[in-house]
C-alpha positions as CSV (number, residue, x, y, z in Angstrom):
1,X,30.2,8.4,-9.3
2,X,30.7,6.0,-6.1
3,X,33.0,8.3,-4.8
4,X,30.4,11.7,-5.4
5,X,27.5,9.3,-3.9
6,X,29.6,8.5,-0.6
7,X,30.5,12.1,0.1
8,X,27.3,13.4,-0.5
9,X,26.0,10.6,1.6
10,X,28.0,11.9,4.5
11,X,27.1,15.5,3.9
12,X,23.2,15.0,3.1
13,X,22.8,11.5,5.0
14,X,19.7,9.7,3.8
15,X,17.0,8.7,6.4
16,X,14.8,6.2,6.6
17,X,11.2,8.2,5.7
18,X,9.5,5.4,8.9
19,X,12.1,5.4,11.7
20,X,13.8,8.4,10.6
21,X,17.8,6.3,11.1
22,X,20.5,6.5,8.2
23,X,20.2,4.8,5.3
24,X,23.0,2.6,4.2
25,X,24.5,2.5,0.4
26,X,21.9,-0.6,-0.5
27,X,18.7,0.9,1.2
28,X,16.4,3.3,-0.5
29,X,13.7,4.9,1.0
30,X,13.1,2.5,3.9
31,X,15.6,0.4,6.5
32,X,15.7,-3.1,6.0
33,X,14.5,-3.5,9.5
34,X,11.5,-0.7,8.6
35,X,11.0,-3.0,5.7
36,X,10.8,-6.2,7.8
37,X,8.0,-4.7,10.5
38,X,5.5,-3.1,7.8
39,X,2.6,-4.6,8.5
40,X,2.0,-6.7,5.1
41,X,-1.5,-7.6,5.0
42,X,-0.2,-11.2,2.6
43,X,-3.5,-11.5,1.1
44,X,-2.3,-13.0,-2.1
45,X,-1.9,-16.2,0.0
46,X,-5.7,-16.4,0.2
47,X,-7.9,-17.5,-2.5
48,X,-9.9,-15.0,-2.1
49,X,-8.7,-11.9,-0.2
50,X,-11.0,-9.8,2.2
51,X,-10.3,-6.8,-0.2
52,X,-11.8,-9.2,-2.8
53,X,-14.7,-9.8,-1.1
54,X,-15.5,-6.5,-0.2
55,X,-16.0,-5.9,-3.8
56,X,-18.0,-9.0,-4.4
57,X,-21.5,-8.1,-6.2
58,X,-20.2,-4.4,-7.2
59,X,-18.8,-5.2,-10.2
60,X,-16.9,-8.4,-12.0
61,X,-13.8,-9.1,-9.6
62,X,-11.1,-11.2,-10.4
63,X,-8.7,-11.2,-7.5
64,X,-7.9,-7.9,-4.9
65,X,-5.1,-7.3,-2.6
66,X,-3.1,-5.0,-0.6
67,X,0.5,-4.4,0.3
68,X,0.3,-3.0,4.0
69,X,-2.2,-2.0,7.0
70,X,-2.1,1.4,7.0
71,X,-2.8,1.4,11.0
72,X,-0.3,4.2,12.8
73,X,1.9,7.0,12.1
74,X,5.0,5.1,10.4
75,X,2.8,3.5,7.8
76,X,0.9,7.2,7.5
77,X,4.3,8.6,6.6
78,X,4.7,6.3,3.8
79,X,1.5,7.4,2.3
80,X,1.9,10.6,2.8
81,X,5.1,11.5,1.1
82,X,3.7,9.6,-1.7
83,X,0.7,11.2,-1.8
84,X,0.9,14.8,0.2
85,X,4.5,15.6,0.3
86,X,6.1,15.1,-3.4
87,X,7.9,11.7,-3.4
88,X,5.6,9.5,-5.4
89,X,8.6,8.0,-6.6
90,X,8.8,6.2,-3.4
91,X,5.4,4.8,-4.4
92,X,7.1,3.4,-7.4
93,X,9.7,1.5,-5.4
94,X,7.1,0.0,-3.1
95,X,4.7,-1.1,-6.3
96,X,8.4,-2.4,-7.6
97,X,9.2,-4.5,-4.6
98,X,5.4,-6.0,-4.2
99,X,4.8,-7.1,-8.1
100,X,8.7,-8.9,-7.4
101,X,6.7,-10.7,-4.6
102,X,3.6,-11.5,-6.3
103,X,5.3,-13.0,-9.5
104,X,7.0,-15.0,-6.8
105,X,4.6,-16.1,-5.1
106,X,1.2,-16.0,-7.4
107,X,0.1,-16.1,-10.7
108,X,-2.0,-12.8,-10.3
109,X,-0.5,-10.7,-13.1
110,X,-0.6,-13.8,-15.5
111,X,-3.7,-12.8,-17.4
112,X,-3.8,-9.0,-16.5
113,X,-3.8,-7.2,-20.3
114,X,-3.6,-3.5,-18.7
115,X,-3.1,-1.3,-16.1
116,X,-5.1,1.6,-15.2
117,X,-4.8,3.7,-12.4
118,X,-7.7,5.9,-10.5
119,X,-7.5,9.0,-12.1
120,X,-7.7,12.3,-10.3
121,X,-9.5,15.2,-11.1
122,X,-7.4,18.0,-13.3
123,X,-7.7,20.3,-11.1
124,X,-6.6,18.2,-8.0
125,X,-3.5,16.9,-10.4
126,X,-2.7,20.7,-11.4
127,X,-2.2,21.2,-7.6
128,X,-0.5,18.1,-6.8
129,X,1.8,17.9,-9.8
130,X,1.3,14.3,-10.0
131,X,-1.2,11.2,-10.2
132,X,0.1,9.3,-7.1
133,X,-1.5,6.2,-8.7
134,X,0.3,6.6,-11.6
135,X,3.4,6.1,-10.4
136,X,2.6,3.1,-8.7
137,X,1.0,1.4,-11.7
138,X,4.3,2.8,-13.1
139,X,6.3,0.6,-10.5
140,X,4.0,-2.6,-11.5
141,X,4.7,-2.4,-15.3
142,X,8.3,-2.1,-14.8
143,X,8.3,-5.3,-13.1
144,X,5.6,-6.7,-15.2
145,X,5.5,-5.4,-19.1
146,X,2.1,-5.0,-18.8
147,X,1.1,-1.7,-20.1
148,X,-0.6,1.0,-18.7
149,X,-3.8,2.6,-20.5
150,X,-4.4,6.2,-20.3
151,X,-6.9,8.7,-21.3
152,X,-9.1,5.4,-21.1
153,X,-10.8,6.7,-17.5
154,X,-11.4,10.4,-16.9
155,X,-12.5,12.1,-13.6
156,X,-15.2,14.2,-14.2
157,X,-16.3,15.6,-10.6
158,X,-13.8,17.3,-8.4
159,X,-15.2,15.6,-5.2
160,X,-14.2,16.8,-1.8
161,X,-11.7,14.4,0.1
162,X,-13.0,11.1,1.5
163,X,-10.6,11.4,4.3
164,X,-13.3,12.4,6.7
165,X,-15.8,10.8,5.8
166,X,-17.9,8.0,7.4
167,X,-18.9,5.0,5.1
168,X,-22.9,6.1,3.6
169,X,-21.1,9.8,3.1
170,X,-18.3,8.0,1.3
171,X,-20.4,6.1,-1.4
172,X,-22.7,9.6,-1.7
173,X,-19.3,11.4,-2.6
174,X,-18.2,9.4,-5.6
175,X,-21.3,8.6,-7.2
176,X,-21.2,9.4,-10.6
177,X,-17.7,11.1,-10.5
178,X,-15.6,8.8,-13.5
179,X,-16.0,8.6,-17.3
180,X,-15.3,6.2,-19.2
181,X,-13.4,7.0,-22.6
182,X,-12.6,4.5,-25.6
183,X,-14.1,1.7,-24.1
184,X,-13.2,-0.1,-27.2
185,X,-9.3,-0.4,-25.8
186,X,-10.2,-2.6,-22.9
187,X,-13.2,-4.6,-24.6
188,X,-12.9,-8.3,-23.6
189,X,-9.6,-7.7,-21.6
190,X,-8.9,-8.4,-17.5
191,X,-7.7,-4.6,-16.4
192,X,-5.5,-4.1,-13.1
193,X,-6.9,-1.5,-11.4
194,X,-4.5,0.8,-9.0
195,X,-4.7,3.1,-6.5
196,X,-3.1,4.0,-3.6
197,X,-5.0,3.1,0.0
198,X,-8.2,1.8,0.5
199,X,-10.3,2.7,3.3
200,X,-14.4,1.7,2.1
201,X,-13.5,1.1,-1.4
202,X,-16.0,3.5,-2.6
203,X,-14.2,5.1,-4.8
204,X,-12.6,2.0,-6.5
205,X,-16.0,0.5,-6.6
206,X,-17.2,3.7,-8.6
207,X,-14.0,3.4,-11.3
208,X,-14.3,0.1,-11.6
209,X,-18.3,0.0,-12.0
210,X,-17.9,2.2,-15.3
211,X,-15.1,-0.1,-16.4
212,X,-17.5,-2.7,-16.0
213,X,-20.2,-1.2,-18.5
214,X,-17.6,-2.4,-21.4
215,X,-18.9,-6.7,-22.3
216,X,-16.4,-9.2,-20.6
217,X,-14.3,-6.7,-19.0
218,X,-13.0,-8.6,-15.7
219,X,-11.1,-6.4,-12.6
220,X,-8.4,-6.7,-10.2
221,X,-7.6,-4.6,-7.9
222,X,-3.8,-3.7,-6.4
223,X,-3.6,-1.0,-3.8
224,X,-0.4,-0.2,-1.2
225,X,-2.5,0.1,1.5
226,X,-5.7,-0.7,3.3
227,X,-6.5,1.4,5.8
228,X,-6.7,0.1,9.6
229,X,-9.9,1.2,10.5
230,X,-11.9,-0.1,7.0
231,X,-14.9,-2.5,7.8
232,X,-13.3,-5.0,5.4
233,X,-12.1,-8.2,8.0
234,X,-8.4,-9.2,9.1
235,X,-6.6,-11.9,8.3
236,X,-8.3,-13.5,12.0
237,X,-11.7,-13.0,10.6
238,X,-11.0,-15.1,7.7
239,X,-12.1,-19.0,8.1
């Protein structure tokens, strides 16, 4: 199998998906060095994150954070072969390698009960193929065992794109657009929210404020990304 994987490695080299070099044999996805100039947001080492507080007063947050800025074309290029071009296995092995570092580092997964991620709308899915989200709630149970609840949120309103929208347009856009389903599964229980980037939070704020109608539900929130231009503060802005 080593021999197969190094001659198919020089036929069909693997690039790096940010700076576009070879991969070596140990390096999937992205270069170490890639790896070592993302632009990780390290909110975990805050007691409480900007993410966090933008959320504060919307529904009953636990704890928030983010992996990376998502502030220029390398970064984009993650997100978008998760999300646009077919790889959300990638966004697997990035949820993988960030739950490794907040078990490290933090406690934040030690009273999670379940996972859910935003869900899409069926038709958007039928497109896609995939739940982007899913897969990386499916890279933080791996490294977890916490278990991921489906069938528990359902999007009811295929809303247009939030991409290009400004923040009051945003909020208008997602009103109203999640169900909740079985709210008897997460009664009582701290559920880990996921989804992948996070620009106004709108949309989390929407999913999570149904989840919230269930008694002594508490939320966190995990994302990959936040996105550059978001009104939520930088590290600086934090005393």
């Amino acid at each position: 199998m080593k021999i197969f994987n190094d001659i198919t490695d020089i036929l069909m080299p693997r690039r790096c998906l940010m700076c576009g070099n070879r991969l070596s044999q140990e390096e999937r996805y992205i270069c170490t060095s890639c790896l070592m100039h993302i632009p990780y947001t390290e909110y975990h080492k805050l007691e409480h994150s900007p993410l966090e507080k933008q959320f504060w007063g919307l529904f009953p947050i636990k704890s928030a954070v983010a992996m990376f800025h998502h502030d220029g074309e390398r970064t984009r290029r993650i997100i978008y072969h998760i999300k646009y071009w077919g790889h959300p296995e990638i966004g697997t092995h990035m949820a993988q390698f960030y739950a490794e570092e907040l078990k490290t580092d933090t406690s934040f997964f030690d009273t999670v009960d379940a996972i859910i991620p935003v869900p899409l709308h069926w038709r958007r899915q039928l497109k896609r193929h995939y739940n982007q989200s899913h897969y990386i709630a499916r890279g933080i149970s791996k490294r977890t065992n916490i278990p991921i609840l489906k069938n528990v949120m359902k999007r009811v309103k295929n809303n247009p794109s939030q991409a290009r929208k400004k923040g009051l347009e945003r909020k208008e856009n997602v009103e109203g657009i999640f169900l909740l389903q079985h709210p008897e599964r997460i009664a009582g229980k701290h559920i880990l929210l996921i989804d992948d980037v996070v620009t106004t939070g709108s949309t989390l704020a929407s999913c999570a404020q149904e989840l919230a109608k269930v008694p002594n539900v508490k939320i966190s929130v995990l994302t990959l990304a936040i996105a550059a231009h978001t009104a939520i503060p930088t590290l600086q802005d934090v005393p």
